[in-house]
C-alpha positions as CSV (number, residue, x, y, z in Angstrom):
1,X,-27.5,-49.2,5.1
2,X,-29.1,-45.8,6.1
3,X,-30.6,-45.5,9.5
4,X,-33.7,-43.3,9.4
5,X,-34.8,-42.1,12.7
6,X,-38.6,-40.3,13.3
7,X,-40.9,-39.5,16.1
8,X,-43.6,-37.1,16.2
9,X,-47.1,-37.4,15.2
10,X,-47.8,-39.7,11.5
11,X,-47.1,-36.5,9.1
12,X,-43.9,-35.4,11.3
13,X,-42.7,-39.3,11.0
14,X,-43.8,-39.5,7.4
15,X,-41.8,-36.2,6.4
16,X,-38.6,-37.0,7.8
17,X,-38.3,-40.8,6.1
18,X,-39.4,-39.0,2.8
19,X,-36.7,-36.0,3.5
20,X,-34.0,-38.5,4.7
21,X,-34.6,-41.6,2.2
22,X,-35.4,-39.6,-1.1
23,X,-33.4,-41.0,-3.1
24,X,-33.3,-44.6,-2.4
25,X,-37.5,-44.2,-2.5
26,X,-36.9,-42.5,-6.2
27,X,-34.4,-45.3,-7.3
28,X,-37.1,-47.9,-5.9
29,X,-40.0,-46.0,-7.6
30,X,-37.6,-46.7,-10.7
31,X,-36.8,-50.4,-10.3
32,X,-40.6,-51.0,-9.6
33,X,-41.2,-49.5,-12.5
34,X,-39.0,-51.8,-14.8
35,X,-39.8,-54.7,-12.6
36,X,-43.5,-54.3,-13.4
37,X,-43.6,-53.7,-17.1
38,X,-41.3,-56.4,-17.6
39,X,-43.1,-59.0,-15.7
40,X,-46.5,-58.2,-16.4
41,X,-46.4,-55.0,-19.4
42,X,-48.7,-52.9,-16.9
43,X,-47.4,-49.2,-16.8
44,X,-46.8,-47.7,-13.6
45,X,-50.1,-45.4,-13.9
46,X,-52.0,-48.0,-14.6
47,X,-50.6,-49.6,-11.0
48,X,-50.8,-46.7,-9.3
49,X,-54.8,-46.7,-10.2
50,X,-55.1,-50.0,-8.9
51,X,-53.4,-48.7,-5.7
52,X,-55.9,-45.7,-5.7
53,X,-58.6,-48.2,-4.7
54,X,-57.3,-48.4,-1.1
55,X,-57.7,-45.0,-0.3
56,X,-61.7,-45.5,1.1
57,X,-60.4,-48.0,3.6
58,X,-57.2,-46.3,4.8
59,X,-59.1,-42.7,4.8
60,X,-62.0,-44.4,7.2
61,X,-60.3,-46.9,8.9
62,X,-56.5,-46.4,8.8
63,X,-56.3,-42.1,8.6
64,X,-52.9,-42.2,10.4
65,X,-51.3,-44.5,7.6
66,X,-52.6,-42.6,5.1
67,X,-51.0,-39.2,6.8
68,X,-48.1,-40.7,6.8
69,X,-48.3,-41.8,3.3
70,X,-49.4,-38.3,2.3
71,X,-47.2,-36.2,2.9
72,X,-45.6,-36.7,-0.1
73,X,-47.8,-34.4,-1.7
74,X,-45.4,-32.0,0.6
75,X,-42.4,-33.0,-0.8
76,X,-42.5,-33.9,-4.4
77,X,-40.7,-30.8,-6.0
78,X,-37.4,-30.7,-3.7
79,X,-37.4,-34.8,-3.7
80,X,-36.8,-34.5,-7.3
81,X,-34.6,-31.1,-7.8
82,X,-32.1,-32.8,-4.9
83,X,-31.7,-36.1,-6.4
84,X,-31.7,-34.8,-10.3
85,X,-28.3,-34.4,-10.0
86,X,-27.4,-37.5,-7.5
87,X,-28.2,-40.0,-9.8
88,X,-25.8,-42.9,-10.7
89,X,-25.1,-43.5,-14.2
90,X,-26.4,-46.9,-14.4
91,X,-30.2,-45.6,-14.4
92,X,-31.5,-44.9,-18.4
93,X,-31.9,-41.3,-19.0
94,X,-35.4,-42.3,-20.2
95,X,-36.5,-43.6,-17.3
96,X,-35.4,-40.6,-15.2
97,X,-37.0,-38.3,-17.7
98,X,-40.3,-40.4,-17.4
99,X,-40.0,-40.2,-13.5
100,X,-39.7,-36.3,-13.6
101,X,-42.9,-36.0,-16.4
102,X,-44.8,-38.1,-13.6
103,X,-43.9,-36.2,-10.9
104,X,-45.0,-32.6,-12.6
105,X,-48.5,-33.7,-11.2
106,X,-49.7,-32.4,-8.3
107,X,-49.8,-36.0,-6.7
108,X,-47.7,-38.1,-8.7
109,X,-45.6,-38.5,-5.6
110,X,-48.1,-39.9,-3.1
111,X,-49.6,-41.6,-5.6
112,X,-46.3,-43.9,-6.2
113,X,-45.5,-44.1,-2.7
114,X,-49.1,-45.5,-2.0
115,X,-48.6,-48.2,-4.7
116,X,-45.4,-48.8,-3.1
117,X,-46.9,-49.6,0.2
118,X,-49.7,-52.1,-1.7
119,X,-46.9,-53.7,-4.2
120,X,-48.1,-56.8,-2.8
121,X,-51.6,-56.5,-4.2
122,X,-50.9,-55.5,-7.5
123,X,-51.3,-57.8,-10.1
124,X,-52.5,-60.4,-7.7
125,X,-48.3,-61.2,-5.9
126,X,-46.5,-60.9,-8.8
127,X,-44.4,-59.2,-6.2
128,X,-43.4,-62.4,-5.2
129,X,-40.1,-61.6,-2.2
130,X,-38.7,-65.2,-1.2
131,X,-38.2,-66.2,2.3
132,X,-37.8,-68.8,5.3
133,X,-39.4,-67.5,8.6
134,X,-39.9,-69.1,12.1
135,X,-40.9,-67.9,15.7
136,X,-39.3,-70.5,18.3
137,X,-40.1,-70.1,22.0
138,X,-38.0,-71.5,24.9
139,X,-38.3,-71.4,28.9
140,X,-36.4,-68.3,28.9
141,X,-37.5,-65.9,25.8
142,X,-39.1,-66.2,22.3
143,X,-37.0,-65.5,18.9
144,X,-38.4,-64.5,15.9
145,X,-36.2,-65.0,12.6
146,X,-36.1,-65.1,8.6
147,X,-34.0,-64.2,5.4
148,X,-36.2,-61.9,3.6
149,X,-34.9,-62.6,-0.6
150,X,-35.5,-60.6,-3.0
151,X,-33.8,-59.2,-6.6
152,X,-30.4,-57.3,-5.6
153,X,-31.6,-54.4,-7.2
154,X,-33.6,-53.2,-4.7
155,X,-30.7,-54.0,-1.8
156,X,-29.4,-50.6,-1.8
157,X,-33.3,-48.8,-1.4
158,X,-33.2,-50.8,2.0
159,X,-33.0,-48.6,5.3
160,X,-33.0,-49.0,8.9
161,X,-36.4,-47.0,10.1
162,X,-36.9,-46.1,13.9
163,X,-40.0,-44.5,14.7
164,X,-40.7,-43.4,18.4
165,X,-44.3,-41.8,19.0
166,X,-45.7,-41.0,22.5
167,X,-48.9,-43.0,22.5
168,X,-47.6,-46.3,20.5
169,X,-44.6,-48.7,21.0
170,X,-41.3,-47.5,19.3
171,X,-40.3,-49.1,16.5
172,X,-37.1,-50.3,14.7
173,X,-37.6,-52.3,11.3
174,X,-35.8,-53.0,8.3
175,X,-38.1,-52.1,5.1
176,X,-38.0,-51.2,1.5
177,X,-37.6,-46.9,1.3
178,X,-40.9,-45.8,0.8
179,X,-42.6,-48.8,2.7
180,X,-44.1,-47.9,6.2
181,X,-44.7,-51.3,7.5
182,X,-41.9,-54.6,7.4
183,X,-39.8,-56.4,9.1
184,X,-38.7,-55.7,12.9
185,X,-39.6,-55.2,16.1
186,X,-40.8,-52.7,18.7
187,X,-40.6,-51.7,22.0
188,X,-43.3,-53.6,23.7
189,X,-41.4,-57.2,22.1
190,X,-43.4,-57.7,19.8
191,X,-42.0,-58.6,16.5
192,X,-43.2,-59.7,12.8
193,X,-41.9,-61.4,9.6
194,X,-43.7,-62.0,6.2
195,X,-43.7,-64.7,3.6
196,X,-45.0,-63.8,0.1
197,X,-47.4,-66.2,-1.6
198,X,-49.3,-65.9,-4.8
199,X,-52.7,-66.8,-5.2
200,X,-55.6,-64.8,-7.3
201,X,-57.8,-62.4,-5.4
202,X,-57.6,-58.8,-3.9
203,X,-59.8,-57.6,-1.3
204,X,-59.9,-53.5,-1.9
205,X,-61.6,-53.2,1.7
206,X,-59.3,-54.5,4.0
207,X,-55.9,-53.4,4.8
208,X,-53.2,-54.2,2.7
209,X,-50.1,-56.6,3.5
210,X,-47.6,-54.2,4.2
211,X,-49.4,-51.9,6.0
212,X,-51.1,-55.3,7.8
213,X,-47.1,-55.6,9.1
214,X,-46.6,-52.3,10.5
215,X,-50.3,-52.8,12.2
216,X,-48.5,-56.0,14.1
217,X,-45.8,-53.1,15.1
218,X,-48.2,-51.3,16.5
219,X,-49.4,-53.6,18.8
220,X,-48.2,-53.8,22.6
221,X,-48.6,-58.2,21.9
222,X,-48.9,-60.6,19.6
223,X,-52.6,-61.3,20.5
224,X,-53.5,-57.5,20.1
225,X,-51.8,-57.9,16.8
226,X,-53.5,-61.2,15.6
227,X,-56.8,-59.5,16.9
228,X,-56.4,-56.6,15.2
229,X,-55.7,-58.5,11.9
230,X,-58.4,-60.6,11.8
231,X,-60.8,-57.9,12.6
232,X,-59.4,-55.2,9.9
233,X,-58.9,-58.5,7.1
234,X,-55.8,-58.7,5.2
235,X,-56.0,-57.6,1.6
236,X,-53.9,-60.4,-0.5
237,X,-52.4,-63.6,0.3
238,X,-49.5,-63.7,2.2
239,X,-48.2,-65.2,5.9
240,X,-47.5,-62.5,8.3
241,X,-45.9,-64.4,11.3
242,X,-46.2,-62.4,14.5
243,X,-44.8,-62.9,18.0
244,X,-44.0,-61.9,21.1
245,X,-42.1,-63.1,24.6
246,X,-44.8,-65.8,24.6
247,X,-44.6,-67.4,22.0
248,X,-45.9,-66.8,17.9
249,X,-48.8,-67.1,15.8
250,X,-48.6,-67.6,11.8
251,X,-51.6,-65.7,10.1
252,X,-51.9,-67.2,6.5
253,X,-54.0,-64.4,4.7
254,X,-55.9,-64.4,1.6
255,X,-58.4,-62.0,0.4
256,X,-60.9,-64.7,1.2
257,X,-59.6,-65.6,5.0
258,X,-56.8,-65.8,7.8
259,X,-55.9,-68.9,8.6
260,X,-54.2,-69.1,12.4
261,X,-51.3,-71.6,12.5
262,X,-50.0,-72.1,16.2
263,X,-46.9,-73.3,17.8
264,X,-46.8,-77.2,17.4
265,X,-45.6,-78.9,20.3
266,X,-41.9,-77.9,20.1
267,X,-43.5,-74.6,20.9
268,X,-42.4,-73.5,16.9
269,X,-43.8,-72.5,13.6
270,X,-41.6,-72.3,10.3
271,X,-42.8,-71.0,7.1
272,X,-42.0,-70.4,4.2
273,X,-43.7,-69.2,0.4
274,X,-47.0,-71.6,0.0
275,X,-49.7,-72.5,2.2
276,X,-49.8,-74.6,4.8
277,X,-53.4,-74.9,5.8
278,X,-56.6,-75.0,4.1
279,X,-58.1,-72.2,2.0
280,X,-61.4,-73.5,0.5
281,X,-62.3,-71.7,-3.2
282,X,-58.4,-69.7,-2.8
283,X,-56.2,-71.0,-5.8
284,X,-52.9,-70.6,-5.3
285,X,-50.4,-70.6,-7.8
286,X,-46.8,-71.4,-6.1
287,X,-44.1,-69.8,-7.9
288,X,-40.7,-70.2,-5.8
289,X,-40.5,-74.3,-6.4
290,X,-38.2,-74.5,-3.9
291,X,-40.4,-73.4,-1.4
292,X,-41.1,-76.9,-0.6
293,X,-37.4,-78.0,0.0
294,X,-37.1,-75.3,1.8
295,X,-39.7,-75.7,4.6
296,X,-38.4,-79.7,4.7
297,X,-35.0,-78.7,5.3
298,X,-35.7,-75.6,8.4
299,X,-37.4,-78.2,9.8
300,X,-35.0,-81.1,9.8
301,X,-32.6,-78.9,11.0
302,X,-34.5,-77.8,13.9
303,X,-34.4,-81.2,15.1
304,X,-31.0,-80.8,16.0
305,X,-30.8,-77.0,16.8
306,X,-31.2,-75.0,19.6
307,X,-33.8,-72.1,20.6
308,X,-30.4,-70.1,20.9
309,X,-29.3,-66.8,19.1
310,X,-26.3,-68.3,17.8
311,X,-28.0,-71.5,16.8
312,X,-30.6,-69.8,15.0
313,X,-28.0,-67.9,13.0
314,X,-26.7,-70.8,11.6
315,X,-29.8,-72.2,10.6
316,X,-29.8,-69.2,8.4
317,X,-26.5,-70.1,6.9
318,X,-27.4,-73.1,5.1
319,X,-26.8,-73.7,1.3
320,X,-28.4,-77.3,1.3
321,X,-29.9,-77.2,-2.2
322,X,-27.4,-74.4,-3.5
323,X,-28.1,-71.7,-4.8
324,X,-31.6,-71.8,-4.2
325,X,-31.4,-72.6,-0.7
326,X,-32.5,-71.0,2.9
327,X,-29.5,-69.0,2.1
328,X,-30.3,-67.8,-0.8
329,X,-28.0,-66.7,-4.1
330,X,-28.5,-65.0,-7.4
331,X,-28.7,-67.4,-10.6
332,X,-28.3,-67.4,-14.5
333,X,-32.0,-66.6,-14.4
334,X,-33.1,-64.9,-11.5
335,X,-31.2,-61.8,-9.5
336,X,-32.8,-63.0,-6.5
337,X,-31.0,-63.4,-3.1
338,X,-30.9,-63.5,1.0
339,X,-30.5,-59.4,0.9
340,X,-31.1,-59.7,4.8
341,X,-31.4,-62.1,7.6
342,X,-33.1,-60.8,11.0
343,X,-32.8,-63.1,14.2
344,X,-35.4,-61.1,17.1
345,X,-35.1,-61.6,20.9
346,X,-38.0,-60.8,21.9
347,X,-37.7,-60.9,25.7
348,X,-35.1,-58.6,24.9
349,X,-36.5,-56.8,22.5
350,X,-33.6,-56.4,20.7
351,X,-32.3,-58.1,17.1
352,X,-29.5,-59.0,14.9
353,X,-29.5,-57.8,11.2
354,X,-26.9,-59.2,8.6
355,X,-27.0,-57.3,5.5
356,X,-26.2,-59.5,2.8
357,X,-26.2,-63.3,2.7
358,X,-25.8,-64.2,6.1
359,X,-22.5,-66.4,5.4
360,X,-20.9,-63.5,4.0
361,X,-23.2,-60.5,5.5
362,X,-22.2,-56.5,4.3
363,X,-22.7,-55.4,7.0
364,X,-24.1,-56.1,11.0
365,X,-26.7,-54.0,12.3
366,X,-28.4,-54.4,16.1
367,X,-32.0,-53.1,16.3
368,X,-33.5,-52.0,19.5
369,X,-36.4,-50.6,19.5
370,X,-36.2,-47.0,22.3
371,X,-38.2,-48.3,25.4
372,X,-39.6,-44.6,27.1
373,X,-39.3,-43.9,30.6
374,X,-43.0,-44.2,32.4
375,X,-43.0,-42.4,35.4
């Protein structure tokens, strides 16, 4: 997996995961493209437009995001010259020559990168990512843990991105190329994972899911974080579960509400791809089935688990209800699978990343988020 590391102010940060990622952000461009005409026959314009709509909210409430979003617009013409000739065999000439034809216009580029940051909200979570997430405190730190699914063909568009800034908490995440807020950690130990859900209604006023994660990563706790969410409003359903050394909080967002789920008295939360608590007038419309079996079975193994590092791992492991289990593999009809699993320390503030299915990971990968020196 590449590591892509930034610091610097929000265009200096956006410029070098832009420079440094092109080409897995132009093969995901590409592969969101297919995904969403297949599923839904809506042409990637026509997304893009819907994506458009966020731009009064980021430009008055979120200008830094949006900087860091923008500076495609920089680098458009020597993203696509570079990769023209990189490309692997197995994308349709077609669909490279519609990619360049889009990107002729002056802001094709920023345009698809901002729908990639709000892929959640188009076409109300037909974006639908799998996963099994819990934050479990104990008398000596806090972990934080899921496998993120999703279809293998976005597994080689993931990166490792550290970001350190000067008047934030560093940051080190794993996310989709392209994506400025997902899955990690930073340096003040706070840490966040995300469920998908699907349920009709977008909000085009309040902030949208991914960009609601890397808002939790900006946080120095997980109370600033769960503040800060329910103050900004999350844009489409999904669970955002946040924590820190103290324990977690599960925010169950719709465009309508956040609902706050807190640590039972096992001092846990698990989660997985429906809701858990009440959303009055919200209809949901749960797609993963298994979603169900899933939650039952985290939480029947908990019983007999541990609030340990290695103990969590193997929770991760399990194929009860093969192939569509916690560890999650590929089908006759669906390509989607555990691409990662993430366990967080967040007294540490450090985590574990297995690339892969966790019983048979890629690849290992330990985060740790730069801590700067105060003086």
């Amino acid at each position: 997996m590449r590591t892509v590391n930034c610091e610097g102010d929000p265009y200096e940060i956006g410029f070098k995961h832009g420079f440094e990622a092109k080409a897995e952000i132009l093969r995901g461009i590409i592969f969101y493209k297919q995904f969403l005409f297949q599923t839904t026959k809506q042409a990637w314009f026509e997304a893009c437009e819907v994506a458009e709509k966020f731009l009064p909210v980021l430009q008055r409430r979120f200008p830094d995001y949006l900087t860091e979003i923008r500076v495609w617009l920089m680098l458009s013409e020597c993203m696509i010259l570079d990769c023209w000739s990189s490309w692997e065999s197995s994308y349709e000439t077609d669909m490279l020559t519609v990619e360049i034809g889009l990107a002729a216009g002056a802001d094709v580029p920023f345009s698809s990168i901002l729908t990639l940051n709000v892929r959640t909200e188009i076409a109300f979570g037909m974006f639908l990512d799998g996963s099994t997430a819990l934050s479990w405190k104990n008398s000596d730190t806090s972990f934080l843990a899921q496998n993120w699914d999703w279809r293998q063909e976005q597994k080689d568009n993931l990166i490792r991105l550290r970001i350190e800034r000067n008047d934030k908490p560093s940051i080190d995440m794993i996310t989709e190329a392209g994506i400025i807020g997902k899955i990690g950690l930073n340096s003040a130990g706070v840490g966040v994972c995300l469920n998908a859900i699907r349920a009709r209604g977008v909000d085009f006023d309040k902030l949208p899911c991914h960009l609601a994660l890397r808002r939790c990563l900006d946080s120095t706790s997980q109370e600033d974080a769960v503040a800060a969410l329910q103050h900004a409003g999350v844009a489409s359903p999904c669970h955002i579960l946040v924590a820190d050394s103290c324990g977690g909080s599960g925010l169950e967002c719709s465009s309508a509400d956040i609902v706050v789920l807190s640590m039972s008295s096992q001092e846990l939360i698990v989660h997985t791809n429906h809701y858990i608590g009440r959303h009055p007038g919200v209809e949901e419309n749960v797609h993963i089935e298994d979603s169900y079996a899933r939650l039952a079975r985290i939480q029947e193994l908990m019983k007999s688990a541990k609030a340990e590092l290695g103990s969590i791992q193997k929770l991760l492991e399990d194929e009860d209800g093969y192939p569509t289990a916690i560890n999650r593999q590929r089908t006759d009809d669906s390509t989607i699978a555990t691409m990662f699993s993430i366990v967080m320390d967040l007294k540490g503030r450090s985590a574990t990343v297995q690339v892969g299915r966790p019983s048979a990971a890629d690849e290992t990968l330990d985060l740790q988020p730069h801590v700067p020196n105060i003086n």
